[in-house]
C-alpha positions as CSV (number, residue, x, y, z in Angstrom):
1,X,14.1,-4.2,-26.0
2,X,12.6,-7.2,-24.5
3,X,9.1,-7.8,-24.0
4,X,9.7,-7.7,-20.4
5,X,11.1,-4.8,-20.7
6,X,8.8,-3.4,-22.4
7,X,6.1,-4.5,-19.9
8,X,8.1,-3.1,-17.2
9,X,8.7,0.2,-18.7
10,X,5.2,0.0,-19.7
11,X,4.2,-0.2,-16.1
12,X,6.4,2.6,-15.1
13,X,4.5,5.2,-16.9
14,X,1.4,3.7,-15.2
15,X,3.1,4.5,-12.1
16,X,3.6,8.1,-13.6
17,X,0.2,9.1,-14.7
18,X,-1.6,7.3,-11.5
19,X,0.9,9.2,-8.9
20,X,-0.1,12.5,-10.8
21,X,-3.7,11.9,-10.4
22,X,-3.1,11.3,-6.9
23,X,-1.2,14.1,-6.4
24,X,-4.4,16.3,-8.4
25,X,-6.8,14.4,-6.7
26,X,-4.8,15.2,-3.3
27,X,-4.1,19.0,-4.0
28,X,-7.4,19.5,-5.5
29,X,-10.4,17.2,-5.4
30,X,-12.8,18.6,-7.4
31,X,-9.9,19.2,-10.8
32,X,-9.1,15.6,-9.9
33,X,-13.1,14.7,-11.1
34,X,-12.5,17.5,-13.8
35,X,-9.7,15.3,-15.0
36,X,-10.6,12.1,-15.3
37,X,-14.2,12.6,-16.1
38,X,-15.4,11.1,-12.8
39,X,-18.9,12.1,-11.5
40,X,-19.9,12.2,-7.9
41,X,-23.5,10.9,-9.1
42,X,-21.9,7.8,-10.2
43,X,-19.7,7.3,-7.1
44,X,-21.7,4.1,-5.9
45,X,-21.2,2.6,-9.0
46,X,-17.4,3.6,-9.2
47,X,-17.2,2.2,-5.5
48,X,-18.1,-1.1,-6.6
49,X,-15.9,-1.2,-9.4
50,X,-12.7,-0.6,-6.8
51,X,-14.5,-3.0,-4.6
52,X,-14.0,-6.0,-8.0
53,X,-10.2,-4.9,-8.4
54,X,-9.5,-4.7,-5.1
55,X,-11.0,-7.9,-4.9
56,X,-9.3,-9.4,-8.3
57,X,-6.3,-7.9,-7.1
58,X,-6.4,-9.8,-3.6
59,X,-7.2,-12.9,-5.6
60,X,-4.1,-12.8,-7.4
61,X,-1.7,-12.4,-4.5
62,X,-3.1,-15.4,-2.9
63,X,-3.3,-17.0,-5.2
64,X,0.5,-16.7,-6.6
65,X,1.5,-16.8,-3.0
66,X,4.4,-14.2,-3.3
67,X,4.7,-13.0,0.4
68,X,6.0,-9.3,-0.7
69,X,3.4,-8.4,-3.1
70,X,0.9,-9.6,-0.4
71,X,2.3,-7.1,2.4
72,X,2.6,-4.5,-0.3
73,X,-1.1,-4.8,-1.4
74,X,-2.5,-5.3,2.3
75,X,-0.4,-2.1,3.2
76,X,-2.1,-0.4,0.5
77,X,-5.6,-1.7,1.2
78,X,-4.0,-0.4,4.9
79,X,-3.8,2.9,3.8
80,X,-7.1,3.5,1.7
81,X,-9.0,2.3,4.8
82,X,-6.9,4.6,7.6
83,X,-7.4,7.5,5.0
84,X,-11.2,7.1,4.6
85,X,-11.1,6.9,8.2
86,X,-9.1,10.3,8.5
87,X,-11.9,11.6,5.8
88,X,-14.6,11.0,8.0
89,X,-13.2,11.7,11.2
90,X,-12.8,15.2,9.8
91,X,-16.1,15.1,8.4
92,X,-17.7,13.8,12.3
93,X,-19.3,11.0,10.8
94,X,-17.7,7.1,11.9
95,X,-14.8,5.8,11.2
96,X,-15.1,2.0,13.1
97,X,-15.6,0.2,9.9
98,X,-12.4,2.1,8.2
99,X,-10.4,1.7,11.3
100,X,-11.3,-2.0,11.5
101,X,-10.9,-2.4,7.9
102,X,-7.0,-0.8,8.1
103,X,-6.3,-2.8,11.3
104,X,-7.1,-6.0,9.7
105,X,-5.0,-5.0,6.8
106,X,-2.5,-4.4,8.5
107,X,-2.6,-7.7,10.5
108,X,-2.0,-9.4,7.2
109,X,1.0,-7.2,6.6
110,X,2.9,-7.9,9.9
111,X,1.7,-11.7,8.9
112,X,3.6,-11.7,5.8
113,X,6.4,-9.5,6.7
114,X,7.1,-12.3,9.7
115,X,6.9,-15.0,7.6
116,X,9.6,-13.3,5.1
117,X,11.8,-13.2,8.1
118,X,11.5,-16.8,8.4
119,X,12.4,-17.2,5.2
120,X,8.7,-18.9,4.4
């Protein structure tokens, strides 16, 4: 096995274990914390830490330029903000930041996605 493969295979069973969580964390909230040890006291501090690799993350695709991996992380970064949004809107608190947040997103997604069609 290569090292690429390895790396890729590697990365696969990241993709396992972080769609399970999601799954726990979607089906039931409170044995997603149980799970992974997560506090709700803490959840500042947590936030700011997603902020840094959300922000690392959006560094790299930038900075490597690849067009797809830039729609596919704004579409994600799309997603987290329309979901926080659906969050609160249950909740009755605002959503105009999220909303904003997943429009913009997705502005950079359509961006990309047109300029893949252009062959950019």
């Amino acid at each position: 096995m290569s090292w690429a493969s390895l790396a890729i295979a590697l990365s696969g069973a990241g993709v396992l274990v972080t769609g399970a969580l999601a799954a726990l964390f979607l089906r039931d909230p409170v044995a997603g914390m149980v799970a992974t040890g997560h506090r709700a006291e803490a959840l500042p501090h947590v936030m700011a830490n997603r902020y840094v690799a959300m922000l690392v993350l959006a560094l790299g695709a930038t900075l490597y330029g690849d067009l797809k991996a830039i729609a596919l992380l704004f579409a994600a970064f799309s997603y987290m903000a329309f979901h926080d949004a659906w969050i609160y809107a249950r909740a009755g608190q605002a959503v105009g930041k999220h909303i904003g947040a997943g429009v913009a997103a997705l502005i950079v997604v359509l961006v990309a996605s047109l300029a893949m069609g252009q062959g950019v």
